[in-house]
C-alpha positions, 0 to 999 in steps of 0.5 A: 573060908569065905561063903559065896551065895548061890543066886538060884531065881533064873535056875530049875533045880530037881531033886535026883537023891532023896535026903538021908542024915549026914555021917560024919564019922564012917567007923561010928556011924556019928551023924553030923550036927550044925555047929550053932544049933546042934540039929542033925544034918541032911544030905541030898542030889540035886540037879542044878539048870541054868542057861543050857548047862547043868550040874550035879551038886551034893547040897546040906540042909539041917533036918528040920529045914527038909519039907514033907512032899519032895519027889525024885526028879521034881522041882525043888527051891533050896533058900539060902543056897551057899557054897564054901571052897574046902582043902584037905589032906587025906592020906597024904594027898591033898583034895579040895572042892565046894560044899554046898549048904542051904537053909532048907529044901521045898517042893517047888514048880517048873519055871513057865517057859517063856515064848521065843519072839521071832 
């Protein structure tokens, strides 16, 4: 399926979910690998701001990319932000969605607030 960048300069994005390993098989407890490199994967909340409106999105980071110093509800960057379109059939009922991936998660600071001009 086609990968679509995230353009995240004009957006303030907050950490609401610490990262924890990705599971990929329940039963086993199998923590999920990158398919190129092998390295663990990482799943973390982030709450994504921009122009009025916000979004709650689930985002990937490999474990080597999670940066020491988040803290819940503080400004993160996540560099190389992309979504994927997903389908899947799943006792017999069809779902999709977005999976959101980014090459890492650091601390970040609050964007300055610009002055309305009047």
């Amino acid at each position: 399926m086609r990968t679509i960048r995230v353009e995240t300069t004009a957006a303030t994005i907050l950490l609401t979910e610490a990262p924890e390993p990705k599971v990929r098989d329940r039963q086993t407890g199998e923590i999920a690998k990158d398919a190129v490199s092998g390295e663990a994967l990482m799943t973390l909340g982030v709450v994504y701001i921009e122009e009025g409106e916000s979004s709650l999105i689930k985002v990937t980071v490999p474990e080597g990319g999670v940066s020491e110093g988040l803290a819940l509800g503080a400004p993160v960057s996540l560099p190389g932000l992309v979504a994927r379109p997903w389908e899947s059939v799943f006792n017999g009922q069809q779902r999709h969605g977005i999976a959101f991936r980014a090459a890492a998660i650091t601390p970040a600071a609050f964007p300055a607030v610009a002055e309305a001009v009047a």
